[in-house]
C-alpha distance (Angstrom), angle and dihedral (degrees) to the residues before:
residue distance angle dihedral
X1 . . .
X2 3.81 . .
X3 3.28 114.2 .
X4 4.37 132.5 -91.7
X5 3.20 124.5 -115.3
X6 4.03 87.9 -104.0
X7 3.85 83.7 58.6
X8 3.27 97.6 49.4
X9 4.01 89.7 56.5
X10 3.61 94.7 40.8
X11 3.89 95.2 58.6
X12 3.75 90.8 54.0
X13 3.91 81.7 60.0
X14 4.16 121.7 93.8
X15 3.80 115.2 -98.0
X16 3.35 134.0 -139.8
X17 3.97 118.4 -121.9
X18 4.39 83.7 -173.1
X19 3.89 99.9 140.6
X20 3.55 93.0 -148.5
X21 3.76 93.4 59.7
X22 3.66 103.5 96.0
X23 3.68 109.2 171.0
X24 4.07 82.9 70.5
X25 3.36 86.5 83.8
X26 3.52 110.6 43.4
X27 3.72 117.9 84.8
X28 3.89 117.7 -118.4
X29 3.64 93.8 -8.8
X30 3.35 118.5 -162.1
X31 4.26 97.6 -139.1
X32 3.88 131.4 1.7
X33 3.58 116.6 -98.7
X34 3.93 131.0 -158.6
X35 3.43 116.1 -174.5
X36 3.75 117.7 -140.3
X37 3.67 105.4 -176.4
X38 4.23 136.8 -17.6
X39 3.65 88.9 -78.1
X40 4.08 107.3 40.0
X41 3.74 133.6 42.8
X42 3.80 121.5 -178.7
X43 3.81 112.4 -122.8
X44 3.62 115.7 -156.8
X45 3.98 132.6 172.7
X46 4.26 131.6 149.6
X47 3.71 130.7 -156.8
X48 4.19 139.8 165.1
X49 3.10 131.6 163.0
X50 4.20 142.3 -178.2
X51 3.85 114.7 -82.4
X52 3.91 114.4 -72.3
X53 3.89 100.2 -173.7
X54 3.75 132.8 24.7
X55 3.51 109.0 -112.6
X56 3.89 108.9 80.7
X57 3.58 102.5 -143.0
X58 3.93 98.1 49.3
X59 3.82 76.8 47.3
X60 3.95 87.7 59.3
X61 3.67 87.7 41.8
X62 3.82 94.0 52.1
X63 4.00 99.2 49.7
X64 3.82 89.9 40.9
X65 3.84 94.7 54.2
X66 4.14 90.5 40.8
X67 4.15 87.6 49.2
X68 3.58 92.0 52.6
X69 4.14 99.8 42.7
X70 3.55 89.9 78.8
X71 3.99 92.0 64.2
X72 3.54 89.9 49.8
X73 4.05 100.2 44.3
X74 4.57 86.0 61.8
X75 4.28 80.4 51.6
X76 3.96 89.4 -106.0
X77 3.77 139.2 137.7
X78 3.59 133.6 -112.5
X79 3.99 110.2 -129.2
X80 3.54 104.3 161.3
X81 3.94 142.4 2.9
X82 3.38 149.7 -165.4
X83 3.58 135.1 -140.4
X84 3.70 123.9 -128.0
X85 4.03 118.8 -167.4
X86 3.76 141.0 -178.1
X87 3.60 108.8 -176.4
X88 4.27 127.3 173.1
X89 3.62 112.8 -132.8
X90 3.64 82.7 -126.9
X91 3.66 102.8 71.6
X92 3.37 123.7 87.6
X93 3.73 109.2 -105.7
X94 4.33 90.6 -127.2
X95 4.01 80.4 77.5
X96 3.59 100.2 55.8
X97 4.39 90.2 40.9
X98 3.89 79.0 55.7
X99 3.88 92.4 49.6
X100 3.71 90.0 45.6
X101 3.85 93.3 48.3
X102 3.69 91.7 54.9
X103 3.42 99.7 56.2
X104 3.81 93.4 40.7
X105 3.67 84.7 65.3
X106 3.69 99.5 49.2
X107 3.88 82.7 44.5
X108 3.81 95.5 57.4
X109 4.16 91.5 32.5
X110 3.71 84.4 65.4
X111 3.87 95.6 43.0
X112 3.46 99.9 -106.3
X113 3.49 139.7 125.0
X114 3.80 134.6 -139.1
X115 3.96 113.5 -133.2
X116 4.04 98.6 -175.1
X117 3.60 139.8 -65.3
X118 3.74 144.4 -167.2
X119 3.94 133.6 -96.4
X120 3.82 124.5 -162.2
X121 3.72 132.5 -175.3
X122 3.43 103.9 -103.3
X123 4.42 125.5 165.1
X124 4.03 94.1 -116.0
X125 3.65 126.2 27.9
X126 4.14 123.5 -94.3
X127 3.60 129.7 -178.4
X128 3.50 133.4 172.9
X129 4.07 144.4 129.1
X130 3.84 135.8 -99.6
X131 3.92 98.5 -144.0
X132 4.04 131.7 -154.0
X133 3.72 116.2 -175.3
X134 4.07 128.4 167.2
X135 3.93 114.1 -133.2
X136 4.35 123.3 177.0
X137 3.76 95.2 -114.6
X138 3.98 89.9 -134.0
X139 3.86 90.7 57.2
X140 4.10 95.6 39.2
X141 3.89 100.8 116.2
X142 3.84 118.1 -164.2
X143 3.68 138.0 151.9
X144 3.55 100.1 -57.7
X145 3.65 112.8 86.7
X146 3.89 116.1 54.5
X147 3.47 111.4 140.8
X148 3.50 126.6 -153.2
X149 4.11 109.5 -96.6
X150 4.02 90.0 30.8
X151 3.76 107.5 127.2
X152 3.64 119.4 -127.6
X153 3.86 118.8 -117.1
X154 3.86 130.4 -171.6
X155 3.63 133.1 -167.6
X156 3.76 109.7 -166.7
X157 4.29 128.5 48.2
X158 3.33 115.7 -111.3
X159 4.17 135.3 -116.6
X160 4.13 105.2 66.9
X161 3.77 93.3 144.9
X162 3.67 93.6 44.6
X163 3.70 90.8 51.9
X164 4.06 92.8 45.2
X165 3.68 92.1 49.0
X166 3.17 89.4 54.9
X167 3.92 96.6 50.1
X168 4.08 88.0 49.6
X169 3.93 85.6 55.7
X170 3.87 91.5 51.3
X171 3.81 90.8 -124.4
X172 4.04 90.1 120.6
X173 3.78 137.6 19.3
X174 3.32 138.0 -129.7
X175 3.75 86.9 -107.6
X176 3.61 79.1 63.0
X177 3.68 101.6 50.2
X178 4.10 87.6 50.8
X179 4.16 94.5 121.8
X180 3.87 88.8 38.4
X181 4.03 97.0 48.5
X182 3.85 90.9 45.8
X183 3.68 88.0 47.5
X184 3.88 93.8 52.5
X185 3.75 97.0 34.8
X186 4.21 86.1 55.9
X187 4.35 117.8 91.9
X188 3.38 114.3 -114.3
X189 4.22 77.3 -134.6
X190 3.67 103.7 115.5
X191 3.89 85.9 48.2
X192 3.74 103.2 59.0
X193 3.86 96.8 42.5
X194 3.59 89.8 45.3
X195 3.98 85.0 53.1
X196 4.36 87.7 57.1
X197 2.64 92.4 52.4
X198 3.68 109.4 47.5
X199 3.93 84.1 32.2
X200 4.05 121.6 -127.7
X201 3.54 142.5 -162.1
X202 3.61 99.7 -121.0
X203 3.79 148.0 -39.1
X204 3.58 153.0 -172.5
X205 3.67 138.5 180.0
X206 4.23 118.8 -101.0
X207 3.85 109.6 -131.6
X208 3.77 140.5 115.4
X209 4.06 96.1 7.7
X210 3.51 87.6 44.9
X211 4.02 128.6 -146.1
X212 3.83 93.1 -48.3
X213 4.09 92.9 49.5
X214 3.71 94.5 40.0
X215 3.74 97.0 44.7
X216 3.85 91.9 48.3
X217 3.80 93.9 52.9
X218 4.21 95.7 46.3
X219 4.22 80.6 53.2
X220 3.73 92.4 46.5
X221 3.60 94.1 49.4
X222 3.98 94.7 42.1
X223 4.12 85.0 42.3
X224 3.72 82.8 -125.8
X225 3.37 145.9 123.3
X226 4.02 133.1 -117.3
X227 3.24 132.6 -160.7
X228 3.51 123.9 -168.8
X229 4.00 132.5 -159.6
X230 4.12 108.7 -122.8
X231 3.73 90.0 -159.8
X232 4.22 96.3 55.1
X233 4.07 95.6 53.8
X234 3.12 107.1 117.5
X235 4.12 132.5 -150.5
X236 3.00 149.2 -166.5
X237 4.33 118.0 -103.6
X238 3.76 109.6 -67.8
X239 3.69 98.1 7.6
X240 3.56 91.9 132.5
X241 4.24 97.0 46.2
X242 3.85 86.9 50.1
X243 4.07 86.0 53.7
X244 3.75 96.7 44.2
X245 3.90 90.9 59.1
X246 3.30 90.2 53.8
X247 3.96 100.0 -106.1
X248 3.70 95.3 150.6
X249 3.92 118.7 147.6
X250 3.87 126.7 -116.5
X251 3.80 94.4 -114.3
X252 3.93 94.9 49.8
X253 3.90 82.0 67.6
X254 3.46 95.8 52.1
X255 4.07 91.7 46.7
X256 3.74 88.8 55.9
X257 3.80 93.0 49.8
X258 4.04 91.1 48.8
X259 3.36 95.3 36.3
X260 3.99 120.3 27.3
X261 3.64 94.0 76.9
X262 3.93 91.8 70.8
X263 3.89 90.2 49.2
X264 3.84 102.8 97.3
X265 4.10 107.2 -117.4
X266 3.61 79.4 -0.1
X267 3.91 87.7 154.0
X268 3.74 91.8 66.2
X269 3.56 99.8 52.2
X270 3.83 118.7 130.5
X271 3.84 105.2 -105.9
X272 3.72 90.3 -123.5
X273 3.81 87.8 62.4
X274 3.32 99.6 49.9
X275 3.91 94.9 45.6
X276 4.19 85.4 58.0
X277 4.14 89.3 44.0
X278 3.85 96.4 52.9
X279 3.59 101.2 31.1
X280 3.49 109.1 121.1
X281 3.79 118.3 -127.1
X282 4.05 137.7 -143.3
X283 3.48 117.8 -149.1
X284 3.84 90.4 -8.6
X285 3.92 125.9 171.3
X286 3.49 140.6 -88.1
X287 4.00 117.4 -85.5
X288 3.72 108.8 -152.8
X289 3.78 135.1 -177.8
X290 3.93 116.3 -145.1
X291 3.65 142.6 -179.1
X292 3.84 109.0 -103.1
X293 4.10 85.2 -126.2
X294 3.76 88.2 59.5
X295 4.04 100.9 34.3
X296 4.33 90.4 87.0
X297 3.76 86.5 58.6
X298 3.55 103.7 40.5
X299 3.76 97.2 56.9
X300 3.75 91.7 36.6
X301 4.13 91.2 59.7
X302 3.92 82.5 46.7
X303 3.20 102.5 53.2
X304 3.78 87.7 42.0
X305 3.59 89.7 57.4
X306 3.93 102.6 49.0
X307 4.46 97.0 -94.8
X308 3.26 126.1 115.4
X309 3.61 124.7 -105.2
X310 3.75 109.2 -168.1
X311 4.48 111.0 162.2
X312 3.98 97.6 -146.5
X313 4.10 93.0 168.6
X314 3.88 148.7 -57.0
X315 3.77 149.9 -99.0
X316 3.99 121.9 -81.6
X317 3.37 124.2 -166.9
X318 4.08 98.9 -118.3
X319 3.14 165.0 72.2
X320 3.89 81.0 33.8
X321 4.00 112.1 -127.9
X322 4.12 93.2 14.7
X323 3.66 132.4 108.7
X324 3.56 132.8 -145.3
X325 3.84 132.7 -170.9
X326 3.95 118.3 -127.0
């Protein structure tokens, strides 16, 4: 893929040549890591966002649990973070305690503890986490890897930013968005050590590029290619109504543009397809690649444990870094 416009700034930037700095060479990366000795490598990623629900402490919940799923999609753990906060003058202060108290909970649910942070006055709210995790460097999984004839496995439904758009344009409620909130508000925890310890080919976590963007950079960094079934997506309750009214976010547009042309017969799609492909996700799940003698046990211990489990295709040997749609 040619580069984004965030690429193309970045590789104007100086690089390190520091040996021990091994998320330099992993494509599309999903946190930096900086190995300290054989057995520990620090994992370390940030992320906050503007408020995608109503109710300020599922809001805290939502950008703490979507801050930390990076850790968890390179097989680490979360030891410490650091809060992140935008916050109008305006507002009373009762919202941002509530903000604060949801992501302390997702912060201690995931066994981590929060060391500080650093608010500024900004005109809308943002909240989010700086995140340090510890990972064994020869058990850090990341999107390099996928072989072709692993099955594709993901742990979360799809259509977040669907769903949120349409809460900002008052055509739902958060009553409405109950499956979706819980989903985004939940740590993608269970489903990375579950993935040790069953032992997969890769993974990364599905969020702002969506499905489309995400898939496309685990096949450029495995030089493989994916193909994913249409039919076996699944979503989150009235995905598809939001979609047919038109209630499509901003950034799924721009995935599509950056994206789409890598999809093969991507210009044929049915509209509805590609509005679930590109729509970027909050808090989404964990998209893993695993050997087909492995896949039974995988989504057995993940269903077990509460995740989803949903097979939505498999690896192919080529085009390398291209998608296709079964």
């Amino acid at each position: 893929m040619a580069p984004g416009p965030l690429a193309q700034v970045l590789c104007q930037l100086p690089k390190s040549d520091d040996p021990n700095l091994l998320s330099a060479s992993i494509p599309f990366a999903d946190a930096g890591v900086y190995r300290l000795d054989d057995d520990r490598a620090l994992v370390q990623s940030l992320d906050f966002f503007t408020p995608v629900v109503n109710d300020p402490r599922d809001f805290g919940r939502i950008a703490a649990a979507n801050a930390l799923s990076d850790i968890y999609a390179m097989g680490a753990r979360p030891l410490t973070a650091l809060n992140l906060v935008g916050f109008p003058a305006c507002l009373d202060i009762s919202v941002l305690t509530a903000i604060l108290q949801g992501g302390a909970e997702k912060v201690m649910e995931a066994g981590a503890v929060i060391v500080g942070g650093h608010t500024v006055e900004d005109d809308e709210p943002k909240y989010g986490l700086s995140v340090t995790g510890l990972v064994d460097p020869r058990k850090m999984v990341s999107t390099v890897g996928a072989r072709p004839g692993d099955r594709l496995i993901l742990t979360k439904p799809l259509g977040t930013g669907i769903l949120t758009t349409a809460l900002k344009g008052e055509v739902l409620t958060d009553s409405d968005l109950t499956e979706a909130i819980a989903g985004m508000a939940s740590l993608n925890r269970l489903a990375s050590e579950i993935m040790l310890v069953v032992g997969v080919s890769a993974c990364t976590d599905v969020t702002g590029f969506g499905l489309l963007g995400h898939a496309l950079e685990m096949a450029e960094a495995s030089a493989v290619c994916l193909a994913l079934q249409g039919d076996a997506l699944p979503l989150y309750p009235r995905v598809l109504e939001m979609a047919g009214l038109g209630l499509v976010p901003a950034g799924s547009y721009r995935n599509r543009e950056f994206y789409l042309p890598h999809v093969a017969g991507g210009g044929k799609l049915p509209a509805a397809l590609v509005d679930l492909l590109a729509d970027p996700q909050t808090s989404g799940g964990l998209l893993l690649a695993v050997t087909p003698g492995k896949c039974a046990e995988l989504r057995r211990r993940l269903l077990e444990a509460g995740c989803g489990a949903w097979k939505i295709g498999a690896v192919e040997a080529g085009p390398p870094g291209s998608l296709r749609l079964l």
